[in-house]
C-alpha positions as a Python dict, from the first residue, in 0.01 Angstrom:
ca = {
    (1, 'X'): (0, 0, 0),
    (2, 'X'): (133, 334, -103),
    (3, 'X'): (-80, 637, 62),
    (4, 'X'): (-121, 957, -151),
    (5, 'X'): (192, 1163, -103),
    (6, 'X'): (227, 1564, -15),
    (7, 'X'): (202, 1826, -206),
    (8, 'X'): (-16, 1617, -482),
    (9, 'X'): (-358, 1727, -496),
    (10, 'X'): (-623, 1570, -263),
    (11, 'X'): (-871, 1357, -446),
    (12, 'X'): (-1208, 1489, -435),
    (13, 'X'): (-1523, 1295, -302),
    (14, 'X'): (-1872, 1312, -127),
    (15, 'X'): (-1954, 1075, 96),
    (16, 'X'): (-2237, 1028, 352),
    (17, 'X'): (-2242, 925, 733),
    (18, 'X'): (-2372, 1002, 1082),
    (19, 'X'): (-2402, 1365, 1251),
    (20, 'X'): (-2421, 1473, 872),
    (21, 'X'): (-2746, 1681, 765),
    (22, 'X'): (-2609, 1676, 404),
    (23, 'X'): (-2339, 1463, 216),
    (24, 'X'): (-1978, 1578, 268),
    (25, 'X'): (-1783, 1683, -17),
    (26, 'X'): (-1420, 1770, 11),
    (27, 'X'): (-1367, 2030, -236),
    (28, 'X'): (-1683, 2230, -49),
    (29, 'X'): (-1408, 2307, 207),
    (30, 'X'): (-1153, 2433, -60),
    (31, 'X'): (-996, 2771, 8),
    (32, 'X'): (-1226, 2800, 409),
    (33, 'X'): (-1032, 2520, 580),
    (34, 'X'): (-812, 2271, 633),
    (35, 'X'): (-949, 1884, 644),
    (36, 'X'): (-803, 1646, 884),
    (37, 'X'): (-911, 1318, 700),
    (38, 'X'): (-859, 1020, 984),
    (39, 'X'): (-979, 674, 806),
    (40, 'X'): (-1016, 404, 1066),
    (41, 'X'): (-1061, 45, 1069),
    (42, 'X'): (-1403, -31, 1147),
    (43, 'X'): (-1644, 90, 1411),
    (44, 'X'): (-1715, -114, 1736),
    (45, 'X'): (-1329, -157, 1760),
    (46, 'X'): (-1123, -117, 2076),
    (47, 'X'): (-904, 112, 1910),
    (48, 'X'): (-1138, 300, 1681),
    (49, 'X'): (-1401, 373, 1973),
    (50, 'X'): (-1112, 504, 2168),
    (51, 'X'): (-1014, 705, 1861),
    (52, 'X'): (-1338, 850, 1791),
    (53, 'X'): (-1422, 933, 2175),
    (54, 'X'): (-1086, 1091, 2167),
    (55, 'X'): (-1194, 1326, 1842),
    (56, 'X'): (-1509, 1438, 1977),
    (57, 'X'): (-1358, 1568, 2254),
    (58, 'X'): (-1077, 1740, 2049),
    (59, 'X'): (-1330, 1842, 1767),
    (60, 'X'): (-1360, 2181, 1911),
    (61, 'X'): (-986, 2281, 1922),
    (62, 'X'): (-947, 2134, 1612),
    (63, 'X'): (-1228, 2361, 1493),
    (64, 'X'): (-1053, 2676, 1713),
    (65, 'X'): (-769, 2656, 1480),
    (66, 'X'): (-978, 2602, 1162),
    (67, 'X'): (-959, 2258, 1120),
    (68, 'X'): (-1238, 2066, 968),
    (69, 'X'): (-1156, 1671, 1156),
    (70, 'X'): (-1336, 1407, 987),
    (71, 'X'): (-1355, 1004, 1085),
    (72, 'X'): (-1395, 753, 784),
    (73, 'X'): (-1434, 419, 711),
    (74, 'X'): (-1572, 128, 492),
    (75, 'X'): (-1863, 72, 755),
    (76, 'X'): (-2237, 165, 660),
    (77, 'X'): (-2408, 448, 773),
    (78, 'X'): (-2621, 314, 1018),
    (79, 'X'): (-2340, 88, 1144),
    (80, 'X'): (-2199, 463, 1203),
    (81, 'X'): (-2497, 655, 1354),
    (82, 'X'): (-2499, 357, 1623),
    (83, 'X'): (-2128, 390, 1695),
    (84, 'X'): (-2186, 744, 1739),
    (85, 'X'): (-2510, 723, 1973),
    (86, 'X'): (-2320, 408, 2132),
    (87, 'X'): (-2011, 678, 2206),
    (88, 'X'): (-2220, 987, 2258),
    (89, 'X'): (-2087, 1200, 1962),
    (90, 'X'): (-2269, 1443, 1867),
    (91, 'X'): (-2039, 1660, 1637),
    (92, 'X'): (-1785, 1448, 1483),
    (93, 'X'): (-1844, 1356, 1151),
    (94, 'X'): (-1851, 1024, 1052),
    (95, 'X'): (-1841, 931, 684),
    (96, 'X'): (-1932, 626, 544),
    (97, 'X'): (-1676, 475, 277),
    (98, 'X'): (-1931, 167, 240),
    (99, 'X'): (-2072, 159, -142),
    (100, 'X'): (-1879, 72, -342),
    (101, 'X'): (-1688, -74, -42),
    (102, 'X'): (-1319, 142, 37),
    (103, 'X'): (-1346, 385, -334),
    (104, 'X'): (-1245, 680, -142),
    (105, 'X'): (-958, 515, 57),
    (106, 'X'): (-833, 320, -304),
    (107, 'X'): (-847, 667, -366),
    (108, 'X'): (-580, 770, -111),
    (109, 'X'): (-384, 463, -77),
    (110, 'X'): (-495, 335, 235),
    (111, 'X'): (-749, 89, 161),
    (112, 'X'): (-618, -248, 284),
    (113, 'X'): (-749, -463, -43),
    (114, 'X'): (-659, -833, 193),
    (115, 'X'): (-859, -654, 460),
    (116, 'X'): (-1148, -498, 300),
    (117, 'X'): (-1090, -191, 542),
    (118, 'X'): (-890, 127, 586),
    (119, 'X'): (-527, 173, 730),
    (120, 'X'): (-492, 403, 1017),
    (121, 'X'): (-402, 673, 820),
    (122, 'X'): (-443, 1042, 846),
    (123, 'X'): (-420, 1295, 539),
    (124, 'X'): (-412, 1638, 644),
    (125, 'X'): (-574, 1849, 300),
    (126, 'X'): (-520, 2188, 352),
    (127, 'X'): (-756, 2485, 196),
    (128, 'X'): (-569, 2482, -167),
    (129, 'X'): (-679, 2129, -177),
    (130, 'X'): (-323, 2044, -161),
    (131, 'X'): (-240, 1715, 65),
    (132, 'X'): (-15, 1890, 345),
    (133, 'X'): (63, 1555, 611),
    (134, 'X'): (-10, 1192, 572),
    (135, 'X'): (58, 924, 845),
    (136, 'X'): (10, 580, 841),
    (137, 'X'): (-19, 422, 1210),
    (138, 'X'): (-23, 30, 1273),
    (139, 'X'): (-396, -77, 1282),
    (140, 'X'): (-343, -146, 1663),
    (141, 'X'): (-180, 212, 1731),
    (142, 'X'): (-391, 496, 1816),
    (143, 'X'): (-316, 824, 1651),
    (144, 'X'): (-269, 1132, 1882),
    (145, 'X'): (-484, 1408, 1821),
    (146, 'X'): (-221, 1665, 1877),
    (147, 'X'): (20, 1550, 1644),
    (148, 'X'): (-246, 1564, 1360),
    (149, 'X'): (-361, 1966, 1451),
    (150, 'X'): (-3, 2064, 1492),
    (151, 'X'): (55, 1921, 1132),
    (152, 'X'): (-274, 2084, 1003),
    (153, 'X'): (-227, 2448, 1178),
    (154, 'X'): (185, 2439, 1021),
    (155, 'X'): (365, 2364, 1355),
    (156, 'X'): (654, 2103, 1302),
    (157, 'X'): (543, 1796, 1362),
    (158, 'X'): (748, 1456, 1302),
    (159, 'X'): (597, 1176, 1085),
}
């Protein structure tokens, strides 16, 4: 698996998924903010409910610094609204990569094809559309929120 790499442009997609009144569309958010994009394994995970706790409660600050932060995987959208009520998120959202099954992670390189689900992986796409930060973590390794804002708001930041 080879993720998308900087400085190439960020693929563009619309997706749907819980805490969503309307589809999300990436290039929407083109020149108002940067897009933390955090694909996850699947929902109901030990890992990925930790994760996604973890990003509601930092989905404010990442907001404060004009950060759009985003959870998505190849799990269907009312697989995803449970998760969410199951977790108590409210504002995160959570898009749903289901049909046709990991298109918008193929997209970005981190769709795990012997899997059939997403890497860890976070791609940071800042307002010119521009990838800015990718990291891929082990499946078992949960990201930390603070590394992914300081590479989204420009602070240095190791990979």
């Amino acid at each position: 698996m080879a993720a998308i790499t900087v400085g190439t442009e960020a693929p563009d997609f619309t997706l749907d998924g819980a805490n969503l009144k309307e589809k999300f569309t990436l290039s929407a958010c083109r020149g108002k903010r940067d897009v933390a994009l955090m694909f996850f394994p699947l929902a109901f995970t030990g890992v990925c409910s930790k994760e996604a706790g973890a990003c509601e409660t930092d989905y404010a600050g990442f907001a404060d610094k004009d950060v759009l932060l985003v959870m998505i995987s190849v799990d269907a959208k009312p697989s995803q609204a449970a998760f969410a009520e199951k977790l108590g998120i409210k504002s995160l959202p959570i898009l749903a990569d289901f049909h046709p099954k990991g298109e918008v992670g193929r997209k970005y390189g981190v769709y795990l094809e012997d899997k059939g689900i997403h890497a860890r992986a976070t791609v940071v796409v800042g307002k010119d559309g521009k990838v800015k930060w990718v990291k891929v973590n082990e499946l078992g390794v949960q990201r930390i929120n603070g590394e992914v804002l300081g590479a989204a708001s420009g602070r240095q930041v190791s990979a």
